[in-house]
C-alpha positions, 0 to 999 in steps of 0.5 A: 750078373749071374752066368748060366753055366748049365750045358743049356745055358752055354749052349744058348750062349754060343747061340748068341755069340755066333750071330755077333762073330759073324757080323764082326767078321763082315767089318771090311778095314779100310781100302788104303791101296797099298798095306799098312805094313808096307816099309819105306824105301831106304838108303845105303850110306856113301861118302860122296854123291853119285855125279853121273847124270840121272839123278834127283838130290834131296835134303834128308831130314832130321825128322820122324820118317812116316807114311802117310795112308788115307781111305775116306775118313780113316788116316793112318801114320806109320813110322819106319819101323812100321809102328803107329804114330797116329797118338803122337801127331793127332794134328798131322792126321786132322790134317789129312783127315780135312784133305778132299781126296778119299784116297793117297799114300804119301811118303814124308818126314815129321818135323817140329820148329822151335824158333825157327829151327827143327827140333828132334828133341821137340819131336821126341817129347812126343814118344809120351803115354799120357794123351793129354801131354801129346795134346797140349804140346800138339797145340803148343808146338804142332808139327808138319809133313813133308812130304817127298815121295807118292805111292798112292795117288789121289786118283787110286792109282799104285805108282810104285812102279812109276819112275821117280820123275812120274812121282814127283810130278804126281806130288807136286800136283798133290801139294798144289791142290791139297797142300797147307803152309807150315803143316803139309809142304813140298820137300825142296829137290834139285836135278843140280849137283852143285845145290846138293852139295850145298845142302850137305855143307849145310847139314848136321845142324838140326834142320838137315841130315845130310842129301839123298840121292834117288835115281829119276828112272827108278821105281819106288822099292819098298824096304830096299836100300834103293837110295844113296845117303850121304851125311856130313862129318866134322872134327871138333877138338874137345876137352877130356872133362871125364871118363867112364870105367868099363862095366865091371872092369878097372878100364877106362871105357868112355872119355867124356867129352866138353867144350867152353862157353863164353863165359868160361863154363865147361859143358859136357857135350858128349863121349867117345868109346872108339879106344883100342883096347891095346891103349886102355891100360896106358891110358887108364893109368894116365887119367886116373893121375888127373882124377880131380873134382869138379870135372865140367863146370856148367852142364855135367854127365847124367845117368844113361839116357837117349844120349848114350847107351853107356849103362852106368851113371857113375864118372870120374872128373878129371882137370881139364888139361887133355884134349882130343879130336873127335868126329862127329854127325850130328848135333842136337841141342848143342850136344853130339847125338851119337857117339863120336869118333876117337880122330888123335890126341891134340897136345898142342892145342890148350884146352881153352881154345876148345869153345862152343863155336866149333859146333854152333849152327850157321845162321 
């Protein structure tokens, strides 16, 4: 169509447009309560838990944190970053869509199940561009919210600044009436100690994190490191299987890190970077005396990837001969999901010794 580029013919134009810009204008979002911009209440780390009376002891998940906000049929699912996940979990939010109360802001945790166990990886396949992949692993390996925390209630009401023990007693009436087995559940929570500690030996295997702690009198504090944290840290003993030169330097900047498996096999499973940089010299000139293919038998070191943040793929194998204490937090897919920590060399442990059950997840 041939515009009219005349100074009647945009006058006529901008004539037209005023009348839709106003109406634009008009369109109200919907009334969630709270901001979508609102931020989570957050954590500070700690390495015991508090055990001075008043507190409410939670697993921490090993989830996607997300909020959950609701106004008649419009759902909105944030991270904690504060982005959309909305396109990534399109099940979570037909589910909230199908809850009968027009309005609640609902704090939680995104988790998938894979045999029976939770899968971060499951739920970082979700992070994808294209819509029709989201859809068929939404349908082949849904996800569920659950949930911890109320900000918003299913009457309207703001509880941010109710005490926790008001919260909770508003979320489970929530769960009770609107909650759907395996999609939209209740976080377990206990006022005993002894149980949390429970939950921290058994963290650190895909399910849990590690505890969280939240004071029963405290408000909910937006973006305030309100809670306290404790996640768990093990020792494996390792086989150095390879390692990494600095970036553009002659150093060694990374031992690579692998364990046996039953049938004799060394996988890589890992790294370490934690070296003094007094040490790198000796110990370069060490490890390039035991520079000898193949290095790791059974799964090797790739390019960079979610599991390092090292920027070359290049590596040199070593012969399995040294080993190493490592300190680790996590572990996901039989692999350490952080870097690890450097805890002493092991000369007196033989390399087979270092196997896969170290870090197997307890049934």
């Amino acid at each position: 169509m041939w515009r009219d580029l005349t100074p009647a013919g945009r006058k006529q134009s901008s004539q037209m447009k005023a009348p839709l810009c106003a109406a634009i204008a008009t369109i109200k979002r919907p009334d969630f309560g709270l901001s979508l911009d609102t931020p989570p209440m957050d954590a500070r780390a700690a390495d015991t838990l508090p055990a001075d009376g008043g507190w409410q002891y939670e697993p921490k998940w090993d989830g996607f944190r997300c909020i959950a906000f609701k106004a008649g049929a419009e759902v909105e699912l944030r991270a904690k970053s504060g982005k959309p996940l909305g396109r990534y979990f399109p099940e979570i939010v037909a589910v909230l869509t199908a809850v009968e109360a027009a309005r609640f802001v609902v704090d939680g945790e995104l988790v998938i199940e894979l045999d029976g166990r939770l899968s971060f990886d499951a739920l970082q396949a979700r992070l994808h561009p294209a819509a029709s992949r989201i859809r068929k692993l939404a349908a082949e390996t849904p996800a569920r919210l659950v949930l911890f925390d109320i900000l918003v209630g299913p009457d309207g009401r703001n509880l941010l600044d109710s005490p926790l023990v008001e919260r909770h007693a508003a979320l489970e009436s929530f769960v009770r009436r609107y909650g759907i087995p395996e999609k939209l559940t209740l976080s377990p929570m206990s006022r005993d100690r002894s149980a949390a500690e429970r939950w921290l030996r058994e963290a650190g295997h895909g399910a849990l994190d590690g505890v969280v702690a939240k004071r029963l009198d405290g408000p909910y504090e937006p973006g305030e490191r309100a809670m306290i944290k404790v996640k768990p840290h093990r020792t494996a003993d390792c086989v150095v299987g390879g390692f990494r030169y600095q970036s553009g330097a002659a150093l060694v900047g990374s031992l690579l890190l692998g364990l046996y498996d039953a049938d004799g096999r060394l996988h890589h499973v890992g790294f370490t970077a934690t070296i003094a940089n007094r040490e790198r010299p000796a110990l370069t000139h060490r490890l390039e005396a035991l520079i000898a293919p193949p290095g790791f038998t059974g799964n090797a070191p790739g390019g960079p990837s979610r599991w390092s943040t090292e920027r070359s793929g290049e590596w040199q194998p070593l012969r399995p001969e040294l080993v190493v204490e490592v300190e680790y937090d996590q572990i996901t897919g039989g692999r350490f999901r952080h870097g690890t920590r450097l805890v002493r060399w092991r000369p007196d442990k033989a390399p087979q010794q270092c196997t896969t059950d170290q870090i197997a997840a307890p049934d």
